[in-house]
C-alpha positions in Angstrom: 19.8 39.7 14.5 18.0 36.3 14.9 20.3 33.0 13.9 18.2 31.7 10.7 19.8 28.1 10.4 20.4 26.6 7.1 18.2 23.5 6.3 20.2 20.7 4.5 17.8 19.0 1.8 18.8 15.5 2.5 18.5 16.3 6.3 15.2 17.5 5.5 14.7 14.3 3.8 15.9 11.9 5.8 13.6 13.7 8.9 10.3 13.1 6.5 11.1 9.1 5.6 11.6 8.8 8.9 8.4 10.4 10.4 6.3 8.0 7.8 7.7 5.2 8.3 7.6 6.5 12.1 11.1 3.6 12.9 14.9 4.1 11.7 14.8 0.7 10.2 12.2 1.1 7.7 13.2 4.5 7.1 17.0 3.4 5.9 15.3 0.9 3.7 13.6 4.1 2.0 16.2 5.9 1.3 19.1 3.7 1.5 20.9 4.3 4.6 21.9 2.1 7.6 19.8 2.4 10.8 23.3 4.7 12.5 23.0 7.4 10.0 19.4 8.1 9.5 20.2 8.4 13.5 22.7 10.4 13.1 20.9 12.8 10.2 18.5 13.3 12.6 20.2 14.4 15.6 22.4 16.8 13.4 19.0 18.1 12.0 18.3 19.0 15.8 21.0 20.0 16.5 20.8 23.1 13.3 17.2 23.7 14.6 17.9 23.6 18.0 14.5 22.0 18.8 14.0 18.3 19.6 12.2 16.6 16.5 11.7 13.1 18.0 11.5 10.8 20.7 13.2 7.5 20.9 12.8 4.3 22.2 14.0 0.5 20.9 10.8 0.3 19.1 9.6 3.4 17.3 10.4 6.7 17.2 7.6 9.3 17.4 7.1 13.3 16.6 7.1 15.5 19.1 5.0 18.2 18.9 7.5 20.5 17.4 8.8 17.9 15.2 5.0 17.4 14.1 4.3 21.3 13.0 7.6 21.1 11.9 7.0 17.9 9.2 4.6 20.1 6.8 7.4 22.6 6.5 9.7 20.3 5.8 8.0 18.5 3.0 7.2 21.6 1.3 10.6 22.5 1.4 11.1 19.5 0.0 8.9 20.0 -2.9 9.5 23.0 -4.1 13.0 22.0 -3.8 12.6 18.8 -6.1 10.3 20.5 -8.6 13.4 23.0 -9.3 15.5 20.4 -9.5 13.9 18.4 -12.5 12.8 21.3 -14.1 16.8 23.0 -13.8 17.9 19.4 -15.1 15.2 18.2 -17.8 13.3 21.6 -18.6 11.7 19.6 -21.6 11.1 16.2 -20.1 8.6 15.1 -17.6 9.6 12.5 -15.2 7.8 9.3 -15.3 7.0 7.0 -12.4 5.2 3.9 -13.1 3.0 1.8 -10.7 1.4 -1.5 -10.7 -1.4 -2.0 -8.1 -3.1 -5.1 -6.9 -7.1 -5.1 -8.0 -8.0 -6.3 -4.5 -5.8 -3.3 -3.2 -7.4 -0.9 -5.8 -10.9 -2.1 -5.5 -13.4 1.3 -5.4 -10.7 3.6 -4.0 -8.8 3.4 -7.7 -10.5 6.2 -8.9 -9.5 8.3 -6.4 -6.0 6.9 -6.2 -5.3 8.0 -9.7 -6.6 11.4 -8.8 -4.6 11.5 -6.1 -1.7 11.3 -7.7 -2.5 13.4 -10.7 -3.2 16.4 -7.9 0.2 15.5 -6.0 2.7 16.6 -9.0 0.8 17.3 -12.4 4.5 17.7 -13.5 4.7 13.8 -13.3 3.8 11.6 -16.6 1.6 8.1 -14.8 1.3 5.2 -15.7 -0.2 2.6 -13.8 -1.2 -1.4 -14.3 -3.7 -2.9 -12.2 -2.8 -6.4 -12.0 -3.0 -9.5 -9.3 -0.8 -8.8 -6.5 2.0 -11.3 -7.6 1.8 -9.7 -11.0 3.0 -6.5 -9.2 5.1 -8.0 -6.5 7.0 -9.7 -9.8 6.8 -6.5 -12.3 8.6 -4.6 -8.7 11.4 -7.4 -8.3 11.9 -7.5 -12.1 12.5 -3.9 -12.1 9.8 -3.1 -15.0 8.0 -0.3 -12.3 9.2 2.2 -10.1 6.3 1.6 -7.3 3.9 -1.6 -6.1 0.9 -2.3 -4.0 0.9 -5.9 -3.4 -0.3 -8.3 -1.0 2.6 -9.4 1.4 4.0 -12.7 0.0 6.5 -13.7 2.9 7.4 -12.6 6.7 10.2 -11.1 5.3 8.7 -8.8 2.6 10.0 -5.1 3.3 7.8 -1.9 2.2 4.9 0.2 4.1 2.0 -1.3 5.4 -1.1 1.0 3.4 -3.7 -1.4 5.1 -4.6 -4.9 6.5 -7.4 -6.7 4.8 -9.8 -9.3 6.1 -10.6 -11.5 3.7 -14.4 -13.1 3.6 -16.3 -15.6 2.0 -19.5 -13.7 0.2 -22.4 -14.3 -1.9 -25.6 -13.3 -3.2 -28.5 -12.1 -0.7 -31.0 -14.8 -1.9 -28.0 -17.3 -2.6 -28.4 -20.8 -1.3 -25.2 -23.2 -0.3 -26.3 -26.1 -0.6 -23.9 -28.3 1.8 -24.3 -31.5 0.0 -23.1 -30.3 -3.7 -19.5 -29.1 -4.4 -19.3 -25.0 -3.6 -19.2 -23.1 -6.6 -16.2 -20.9 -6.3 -15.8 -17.6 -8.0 -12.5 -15.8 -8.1 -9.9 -13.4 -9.8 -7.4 -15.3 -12.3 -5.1 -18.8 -11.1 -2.5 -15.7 -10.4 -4.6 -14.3 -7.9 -3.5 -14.7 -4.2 -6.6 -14.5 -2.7 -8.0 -17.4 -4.8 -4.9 -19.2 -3.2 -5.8 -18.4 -0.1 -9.7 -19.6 -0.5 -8.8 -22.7 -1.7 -6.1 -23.2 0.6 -8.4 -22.7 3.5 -11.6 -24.9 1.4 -9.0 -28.0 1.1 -7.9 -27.6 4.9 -11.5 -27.6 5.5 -12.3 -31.0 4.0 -14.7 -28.6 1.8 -15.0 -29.8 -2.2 -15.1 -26.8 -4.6 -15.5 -26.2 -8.4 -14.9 -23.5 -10.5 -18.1 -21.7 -11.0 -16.7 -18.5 -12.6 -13.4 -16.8 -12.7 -13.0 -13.5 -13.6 -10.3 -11.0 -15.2 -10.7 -8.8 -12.2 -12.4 -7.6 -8.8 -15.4 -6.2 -10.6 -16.0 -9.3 -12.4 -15.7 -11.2 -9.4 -18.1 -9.3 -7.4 -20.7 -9.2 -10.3 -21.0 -13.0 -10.6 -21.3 -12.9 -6.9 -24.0 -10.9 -7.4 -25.8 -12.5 -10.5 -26.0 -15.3 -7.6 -23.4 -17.8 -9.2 -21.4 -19.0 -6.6 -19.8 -17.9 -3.2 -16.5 -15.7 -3.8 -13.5 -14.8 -1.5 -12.8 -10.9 -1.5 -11.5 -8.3 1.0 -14.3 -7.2 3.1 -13.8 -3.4 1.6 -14.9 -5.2 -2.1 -18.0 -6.8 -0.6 -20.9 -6.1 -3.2 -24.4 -4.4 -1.9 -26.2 -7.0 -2.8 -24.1 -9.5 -1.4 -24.6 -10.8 2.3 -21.3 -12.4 4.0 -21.1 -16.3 4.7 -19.2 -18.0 8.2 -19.2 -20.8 9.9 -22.8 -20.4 10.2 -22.7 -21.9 6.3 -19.6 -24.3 7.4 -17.1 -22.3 5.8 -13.5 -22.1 7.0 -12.5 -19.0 8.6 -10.0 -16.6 6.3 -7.3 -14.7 7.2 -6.4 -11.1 7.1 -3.1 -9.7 4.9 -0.9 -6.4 4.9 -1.2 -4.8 1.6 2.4 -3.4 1.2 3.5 -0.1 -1.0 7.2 -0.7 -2.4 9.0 2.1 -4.0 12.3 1.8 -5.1 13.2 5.4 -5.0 10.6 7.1 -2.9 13.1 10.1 -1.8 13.0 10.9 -6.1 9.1 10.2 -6.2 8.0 11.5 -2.6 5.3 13.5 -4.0 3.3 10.4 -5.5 4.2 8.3 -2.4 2.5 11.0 0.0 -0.3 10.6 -2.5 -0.7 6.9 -2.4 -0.5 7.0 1.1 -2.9 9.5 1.8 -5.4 7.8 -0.3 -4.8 4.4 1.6 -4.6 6.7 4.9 -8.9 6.5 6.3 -7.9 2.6 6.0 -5.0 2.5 8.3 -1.2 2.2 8.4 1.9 0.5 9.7 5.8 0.7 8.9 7.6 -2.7 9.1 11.1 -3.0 10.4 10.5 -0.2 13.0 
């Protein structure tokens, strides 16, 4: 008879966090465990399967190719066995996890964000703000949601990288920057980092600005862009089609790019809509931090 070895849940769980955030570190700072006993979860995981899942080094840790066709099995294990779970322990109450998302993170891809995560666990009552990203970086710290996309704030900020943005000065096609009149700036709301960041680099730039528009949101931004109001700061994914972008060409400072973070505070309970959210953010690109 063949040895069928019995698969511990939070083994199981503690092999997924690890193999997305693809480093020990971040993976302990998913699930709340030090960097020794995700280690040590792992190896004992191995050990039951008796199949390597991962190889090491001081940096990263990555799948091998057993552990890779092994991850898919693993995670639906996982969510059949968490579905069980909250339906054996609240058969009349749907969980709730609540998300505030930066508009510049948003941007077009909201739509299918909020699809996403309707088709990852239908079981699961949403609610989701979209908000500047200190707005969400504050509602996170404050404890008022379960989940954030923000723009990182500081060296230090822990999470998942969903993306890097470039940022870029844009106008109008036919718009006209006239060099010896004060730029007419369009941005998001005074909580808006980007508009921090825009002005931050105008000033360093000896380049005098006015406020020429500011908007409630991305969308707004981008349509005064394109009524031909002013030049506006946005990630390059948000540039309008009828916009062109400006450079040093048009003597503007150059902008930097930022790592749009994804903070959950219990992403083993909610792993469902954090696959989702990831997998939406996933054609753009992705990086753990702490690794």
């Amino acid at each position: 008879m063949v040895h069928t070895p019995t698969l511990d849940i939070d083994l199981l769980r503690t092999f997924v966090a690890t193999a997305d955030a693809t480093g020990f570190t971040a993976a302990g700072q998913t699930i709340g465990a030090s960097q020794s006993a995700i280690s040590m979860r792992i190896r004992k995981l191995e050990d039951r399967l008796g199949q390597r899942l991962m190889d090491r080094d001081p940096r990263s840790v990555r799948l091998t190719s057993f552990g890779a066709s092994f991850l898919e099995d693993a995670r639906l294990v996982l969510d059949v066995h968490d579905r069980a779970a909250r339906r054996a322990s609240s058969p009349d109450a749907r969980q709730q996890f609540s998300l505030a998302v930066s508009d510049h993170a948003a941007g077009a891809l909201l739509p299918a964000l909020i699809a996403g995560l309707q088709r990852s666990c239908p079981e699961i009552r949403y609610s989701v703000t979209v908000c500047s990203s200190d707005q969400a970086s504050q509602a996170f710290r404050n404890g008022e949601v379960d989940a954030a996309i923000s723009r990182r704030d500081s060296p230090q900020s822990s999470g998942f990288v969903l993306f890097r943005d470039q940022l870029i000065w844009l106008a109008a096609k036919d718009f006209i920057l006239d060099p010896d009149q004060p730029l007419p700036f369009l941005s998001y709301s005074a909580h808006c980092s980007v508009r921090k960041q825009a002005i931050k680099a105008l000033e360093a730039a000896g380049i005098s600005w006015i406020d020429a528009f500011t908007g409630t949101g991305v969308a707004a931004v981008q349509a005064a862009a394109t009524a031909g109001l002013g030049v506006a700061c946005l990630d390059a994914r948000n540039l309008p089609s009828g916009c062109r972008i400006l450079g040093p060409d048009h003597g503007l400072p150059p902008l930097p790019s930022n790592d749009m973070l994804l903070h959950c505070r219990t992403a083993s309970e909610y792993e469902a809509p954090v696959r989702a959210i990831r997998e939406t953010f996933g054609k753009i690109g992705r990086k753990p931090i702490g690794a």
